[in-house]
BADRENBA-152514 format. One record per residue: residue number from 1; chain; x, y, z of N, C-alpha, C in turn. Coordinates in steps of 0.02 Angstrom, whole numbers, plus 50000, padded with zeros to 5 digits. Layout:
N
<lumza NUM 'A' <X Y Z> <X Y Z> <X Y Z>>
...
END
This chain:
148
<lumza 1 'A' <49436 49670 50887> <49447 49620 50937> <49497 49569 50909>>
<lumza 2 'A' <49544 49547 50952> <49584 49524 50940> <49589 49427 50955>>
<lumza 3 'A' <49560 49372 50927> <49561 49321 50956> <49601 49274 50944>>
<lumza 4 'A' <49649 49233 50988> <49696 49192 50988> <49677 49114 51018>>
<lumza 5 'A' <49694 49068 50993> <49674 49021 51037> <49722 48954 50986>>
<lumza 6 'A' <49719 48903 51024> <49775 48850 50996> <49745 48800 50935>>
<lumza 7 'A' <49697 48817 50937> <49663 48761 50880> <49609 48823 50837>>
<lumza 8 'A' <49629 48805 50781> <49572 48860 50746> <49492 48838 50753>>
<lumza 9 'A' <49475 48785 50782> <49411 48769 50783> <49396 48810 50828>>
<lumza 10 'A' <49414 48809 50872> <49400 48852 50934> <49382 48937 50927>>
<lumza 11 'A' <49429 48960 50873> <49417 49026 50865> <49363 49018 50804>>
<lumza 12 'A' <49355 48977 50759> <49310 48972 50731> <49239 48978 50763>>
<lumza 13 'A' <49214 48931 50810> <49166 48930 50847> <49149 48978 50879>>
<lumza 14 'A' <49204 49041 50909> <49187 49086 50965> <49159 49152 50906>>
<lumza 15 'A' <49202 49158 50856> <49165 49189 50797> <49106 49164 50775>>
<lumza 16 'A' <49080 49124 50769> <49005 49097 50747> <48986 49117 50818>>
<lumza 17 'A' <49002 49130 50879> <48948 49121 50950> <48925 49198 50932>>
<lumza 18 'A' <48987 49239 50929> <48991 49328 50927> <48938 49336 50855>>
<lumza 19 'A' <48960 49310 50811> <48922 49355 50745> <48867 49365 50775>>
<lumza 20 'A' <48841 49281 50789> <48763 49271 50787> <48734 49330 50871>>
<lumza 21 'A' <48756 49358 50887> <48751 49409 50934> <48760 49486 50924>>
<lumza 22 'A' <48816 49498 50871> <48835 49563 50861> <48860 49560 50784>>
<lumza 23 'A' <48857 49628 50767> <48857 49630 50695> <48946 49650 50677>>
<lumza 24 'A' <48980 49607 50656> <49048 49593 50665> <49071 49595 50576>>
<lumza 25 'A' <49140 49599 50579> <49175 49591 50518> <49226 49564 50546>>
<lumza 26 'A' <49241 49518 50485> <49304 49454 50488> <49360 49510 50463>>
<lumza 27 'A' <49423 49527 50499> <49473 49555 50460> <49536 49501 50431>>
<lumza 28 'A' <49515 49455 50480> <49567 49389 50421> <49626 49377 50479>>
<lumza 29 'A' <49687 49367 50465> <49744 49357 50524> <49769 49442 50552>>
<lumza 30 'A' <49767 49434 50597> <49801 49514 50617> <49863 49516 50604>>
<lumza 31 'A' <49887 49569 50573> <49950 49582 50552> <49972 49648 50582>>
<lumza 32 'A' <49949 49690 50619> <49947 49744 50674> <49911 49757 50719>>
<lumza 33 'A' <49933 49763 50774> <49868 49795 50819> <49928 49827 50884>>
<lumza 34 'A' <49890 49880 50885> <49896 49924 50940> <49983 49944 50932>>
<lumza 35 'A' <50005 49978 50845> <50033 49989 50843> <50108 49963 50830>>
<lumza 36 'A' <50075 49886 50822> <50154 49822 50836> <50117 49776 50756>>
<lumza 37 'A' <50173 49775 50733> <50175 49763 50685> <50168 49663 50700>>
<lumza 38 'A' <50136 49611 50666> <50143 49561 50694> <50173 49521 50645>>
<lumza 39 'A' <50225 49476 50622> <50238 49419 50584> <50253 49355 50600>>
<lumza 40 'A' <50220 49321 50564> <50224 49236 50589> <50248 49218 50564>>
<lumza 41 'A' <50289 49157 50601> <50321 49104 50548> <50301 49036 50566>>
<lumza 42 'A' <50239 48997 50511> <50212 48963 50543> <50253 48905 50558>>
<lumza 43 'A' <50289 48882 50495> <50330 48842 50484> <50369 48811 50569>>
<lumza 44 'A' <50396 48895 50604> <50437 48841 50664> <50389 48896 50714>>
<lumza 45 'A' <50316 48894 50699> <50261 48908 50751> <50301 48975 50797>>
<lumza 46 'A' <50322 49017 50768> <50347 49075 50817> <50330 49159 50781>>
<lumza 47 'A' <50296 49190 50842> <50274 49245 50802> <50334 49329 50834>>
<lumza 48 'A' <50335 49367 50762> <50371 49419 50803> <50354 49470 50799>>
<lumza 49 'A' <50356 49508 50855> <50319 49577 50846> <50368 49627 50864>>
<lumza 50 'A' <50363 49701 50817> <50399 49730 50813> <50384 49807 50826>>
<lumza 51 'A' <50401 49859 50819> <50360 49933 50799> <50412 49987 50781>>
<lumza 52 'A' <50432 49929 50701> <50459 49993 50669> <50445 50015 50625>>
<lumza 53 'A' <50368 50012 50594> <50338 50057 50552> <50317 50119 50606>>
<lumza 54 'A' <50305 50120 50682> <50269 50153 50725> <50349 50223 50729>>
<lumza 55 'A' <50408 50171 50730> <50467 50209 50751> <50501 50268 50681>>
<lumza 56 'A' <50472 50240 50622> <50497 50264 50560> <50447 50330 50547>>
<lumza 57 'A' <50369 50309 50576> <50335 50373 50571> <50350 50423 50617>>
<lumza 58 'A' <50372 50393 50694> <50387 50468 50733> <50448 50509 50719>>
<lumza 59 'A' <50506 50442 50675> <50566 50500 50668> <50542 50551 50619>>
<lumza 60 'A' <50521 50526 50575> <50490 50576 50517> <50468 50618 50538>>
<lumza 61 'A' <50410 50597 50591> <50374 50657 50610> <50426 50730 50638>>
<lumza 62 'A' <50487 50694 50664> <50517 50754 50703> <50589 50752 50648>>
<lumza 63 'A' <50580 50755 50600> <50633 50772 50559> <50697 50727 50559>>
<lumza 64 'A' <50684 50680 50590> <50758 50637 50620> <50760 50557 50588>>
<lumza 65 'A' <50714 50569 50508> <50725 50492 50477> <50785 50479 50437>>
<lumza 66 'A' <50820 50530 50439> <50897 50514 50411> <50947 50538 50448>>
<lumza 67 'A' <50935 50528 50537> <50977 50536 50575> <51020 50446 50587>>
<lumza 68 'A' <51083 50462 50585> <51141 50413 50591> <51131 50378 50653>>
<lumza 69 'A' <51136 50323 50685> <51119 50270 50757> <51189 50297 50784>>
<lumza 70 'A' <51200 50264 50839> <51261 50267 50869> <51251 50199 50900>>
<lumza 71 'A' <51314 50161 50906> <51333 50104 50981> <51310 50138 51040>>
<lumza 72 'A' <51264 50102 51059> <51286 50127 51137> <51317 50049 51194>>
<lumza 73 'A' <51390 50078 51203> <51415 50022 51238> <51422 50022 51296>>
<lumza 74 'A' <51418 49933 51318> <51406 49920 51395> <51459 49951 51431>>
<lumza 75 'A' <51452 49941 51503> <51502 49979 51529> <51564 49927 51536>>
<lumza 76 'A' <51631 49966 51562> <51685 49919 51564> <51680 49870 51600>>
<lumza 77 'A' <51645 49867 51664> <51654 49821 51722> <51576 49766 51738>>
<lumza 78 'A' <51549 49766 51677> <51498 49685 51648> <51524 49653 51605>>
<lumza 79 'A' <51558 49622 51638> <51561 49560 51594> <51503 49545 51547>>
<lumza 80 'A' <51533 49502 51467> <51473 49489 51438> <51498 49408 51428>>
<lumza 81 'A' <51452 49384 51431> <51434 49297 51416> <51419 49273 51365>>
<lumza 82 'A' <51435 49205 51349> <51403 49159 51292> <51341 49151 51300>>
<lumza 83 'A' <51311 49154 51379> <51241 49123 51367> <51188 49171 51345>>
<lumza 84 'A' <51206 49225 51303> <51150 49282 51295> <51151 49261 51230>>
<lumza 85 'A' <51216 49235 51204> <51239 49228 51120> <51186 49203 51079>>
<lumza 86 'A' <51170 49193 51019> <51114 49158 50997> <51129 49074 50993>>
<lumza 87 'A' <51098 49039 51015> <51099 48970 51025> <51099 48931 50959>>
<lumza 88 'A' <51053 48946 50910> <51031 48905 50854> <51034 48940 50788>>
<lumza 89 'A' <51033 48901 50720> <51062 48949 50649> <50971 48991 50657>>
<lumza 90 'A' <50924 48986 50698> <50876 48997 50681> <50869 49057 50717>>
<lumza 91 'A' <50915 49067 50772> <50908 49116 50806> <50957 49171 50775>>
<lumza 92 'A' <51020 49146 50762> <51034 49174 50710> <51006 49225 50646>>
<lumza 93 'A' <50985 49185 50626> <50926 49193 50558> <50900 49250 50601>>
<lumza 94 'A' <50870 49253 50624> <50808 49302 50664> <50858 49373 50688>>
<lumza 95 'A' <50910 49360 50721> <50939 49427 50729> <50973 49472 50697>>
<lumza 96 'A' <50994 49414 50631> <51034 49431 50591> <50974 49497 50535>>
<lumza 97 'A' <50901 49468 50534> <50864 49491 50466> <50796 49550 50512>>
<lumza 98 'A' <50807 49544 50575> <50764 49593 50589> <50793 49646 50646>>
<lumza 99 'A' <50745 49685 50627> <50748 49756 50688> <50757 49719 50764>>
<lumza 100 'A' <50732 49771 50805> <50727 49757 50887> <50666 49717 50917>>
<lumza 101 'A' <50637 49665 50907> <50566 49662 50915> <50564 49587 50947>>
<lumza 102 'A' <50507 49583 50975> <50502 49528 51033> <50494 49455 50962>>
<lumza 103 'A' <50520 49390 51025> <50491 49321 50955> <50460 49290 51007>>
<lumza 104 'A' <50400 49258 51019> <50365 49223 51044> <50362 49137 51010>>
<lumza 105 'A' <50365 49098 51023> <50329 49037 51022> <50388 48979 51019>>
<lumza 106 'A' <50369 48948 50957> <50417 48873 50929> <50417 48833 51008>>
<lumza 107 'A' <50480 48821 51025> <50497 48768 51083> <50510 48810 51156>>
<lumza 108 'A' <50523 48876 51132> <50514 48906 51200> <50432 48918 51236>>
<lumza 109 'A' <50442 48887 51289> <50396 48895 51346> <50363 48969 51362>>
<lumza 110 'A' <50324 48969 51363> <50277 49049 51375> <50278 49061 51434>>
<lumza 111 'A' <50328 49050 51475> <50337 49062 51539> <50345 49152 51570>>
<lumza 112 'A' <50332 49180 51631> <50361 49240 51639> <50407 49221 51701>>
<lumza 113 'A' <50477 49250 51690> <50528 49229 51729> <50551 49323 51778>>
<lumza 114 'A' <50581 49316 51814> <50613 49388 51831> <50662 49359 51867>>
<lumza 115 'A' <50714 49410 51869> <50792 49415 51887> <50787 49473 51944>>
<lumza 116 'A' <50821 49481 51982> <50828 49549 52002> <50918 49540 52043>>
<lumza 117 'A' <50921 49601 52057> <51002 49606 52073> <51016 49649 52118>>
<lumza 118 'A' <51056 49653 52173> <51057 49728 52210> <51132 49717 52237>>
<lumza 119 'A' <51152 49763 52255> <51222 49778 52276> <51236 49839 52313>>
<lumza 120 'A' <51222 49837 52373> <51230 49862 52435> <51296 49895 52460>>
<lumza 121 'A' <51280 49962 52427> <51350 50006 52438> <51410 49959 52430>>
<lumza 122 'A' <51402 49946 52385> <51477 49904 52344> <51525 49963 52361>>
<lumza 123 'A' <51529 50014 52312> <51585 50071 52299> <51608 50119 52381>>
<lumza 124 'A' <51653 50090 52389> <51681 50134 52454> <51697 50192 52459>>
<lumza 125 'A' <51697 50228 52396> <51705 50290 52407> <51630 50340 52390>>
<lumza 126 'A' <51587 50309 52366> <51526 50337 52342> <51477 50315 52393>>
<lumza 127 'A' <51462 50238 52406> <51421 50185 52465> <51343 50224 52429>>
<lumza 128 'A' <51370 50208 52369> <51282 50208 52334> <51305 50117 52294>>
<lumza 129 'A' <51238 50130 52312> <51194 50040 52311> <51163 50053 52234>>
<lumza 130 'A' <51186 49997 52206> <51151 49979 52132> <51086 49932 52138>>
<lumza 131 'A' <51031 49923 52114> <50977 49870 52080> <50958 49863 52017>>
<lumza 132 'A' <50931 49819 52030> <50900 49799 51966> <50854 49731 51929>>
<lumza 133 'A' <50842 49752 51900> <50784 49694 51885> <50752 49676 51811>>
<lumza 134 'A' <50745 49618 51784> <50720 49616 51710> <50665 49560 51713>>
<lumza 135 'A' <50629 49549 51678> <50551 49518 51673> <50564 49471 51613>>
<lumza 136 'A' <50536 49427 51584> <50543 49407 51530> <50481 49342 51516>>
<lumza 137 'A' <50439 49343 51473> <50409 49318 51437> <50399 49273 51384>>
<lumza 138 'A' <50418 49198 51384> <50449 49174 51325> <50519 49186 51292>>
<lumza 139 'A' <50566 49196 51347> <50615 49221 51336> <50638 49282 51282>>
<lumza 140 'A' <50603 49331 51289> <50577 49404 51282> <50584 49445 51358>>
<lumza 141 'A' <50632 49491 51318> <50634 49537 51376> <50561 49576 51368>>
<lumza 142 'A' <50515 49602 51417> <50452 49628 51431> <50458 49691 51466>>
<lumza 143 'A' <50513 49678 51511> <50505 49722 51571> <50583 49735 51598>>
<lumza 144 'A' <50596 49807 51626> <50684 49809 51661> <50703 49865 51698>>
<lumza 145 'A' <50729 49867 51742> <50743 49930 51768> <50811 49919 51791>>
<lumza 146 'A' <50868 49980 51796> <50901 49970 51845> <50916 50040 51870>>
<lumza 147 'A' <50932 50039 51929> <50965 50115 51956> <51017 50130 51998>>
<lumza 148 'A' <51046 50172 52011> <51093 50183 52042> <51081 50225 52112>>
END
């Protein structure tokens, strides 16, 4: 079981309510669960979760842990923006030293936001319609689709 809460008294207490009910073991701070690797940084209160010990065991598993990455690049006709850029040396810091993996907390808001997009037989010679849509969580992508 996994318990979170903003003040450790609180999770303190809900552990003393549970023991005294069920026969429990303290595993200490979670540092994995359900496959996602978890690291905190208490210092600027933001936690990040990742799954590339989960991704290093399946390449292995299929023979492909010393297969080479490739770019895969956007297409010609998206524009890309400053405002995706990283904002702060901290965000920086963070993209620069880790894998692909979500960051939760510090000063961003735990909000869930969604975008969506559609374009209604734009192409005159095809008159297929694009959508699309992305979710986001603490400014964490969560969720995305698009199609053609």
């Amino acid at each position: 079981m996994l318990i979170g809460a903003k003040k450790k008294y609180d999770i303190q207490k809900l552990k003393g309510l549970l023991s005294a009910e069920f026969e429990m073991k303290d595993l200490g701070a979670a540092r994995k669960i359900l496959g996602m690797e978890i690291i905190r940084d208490r210092e600027r209160r933001k936690r990040f979760f990742s799954q590339r010990s989960y991704i290093q065991k399946v390449l292995t598993r299929f023979g492909m842990s010393s297969s080479k990455t490739i770019d895969t690049p956007n297409a010609a006709n998206i524009p890309l923006t400053a405002m995706f850029a990283p904002q702060s040396e901290e965000e920086k810091e963070y993209i620069g030293t880790s894998d692909v993996g979500l960051i939760y907390g510090g000063d961003t808001q735990c909000l869930v936001i969604g975008y969506s997009d559609s374009d209604y037989t734009e192409d005159i010679d095809t008159r297929r319609s694009m959508t699309g849509y992305v979710f986001t969580l603490g400014g964490s992508v969560v969720s995305w689709k698009a199609t053609l």
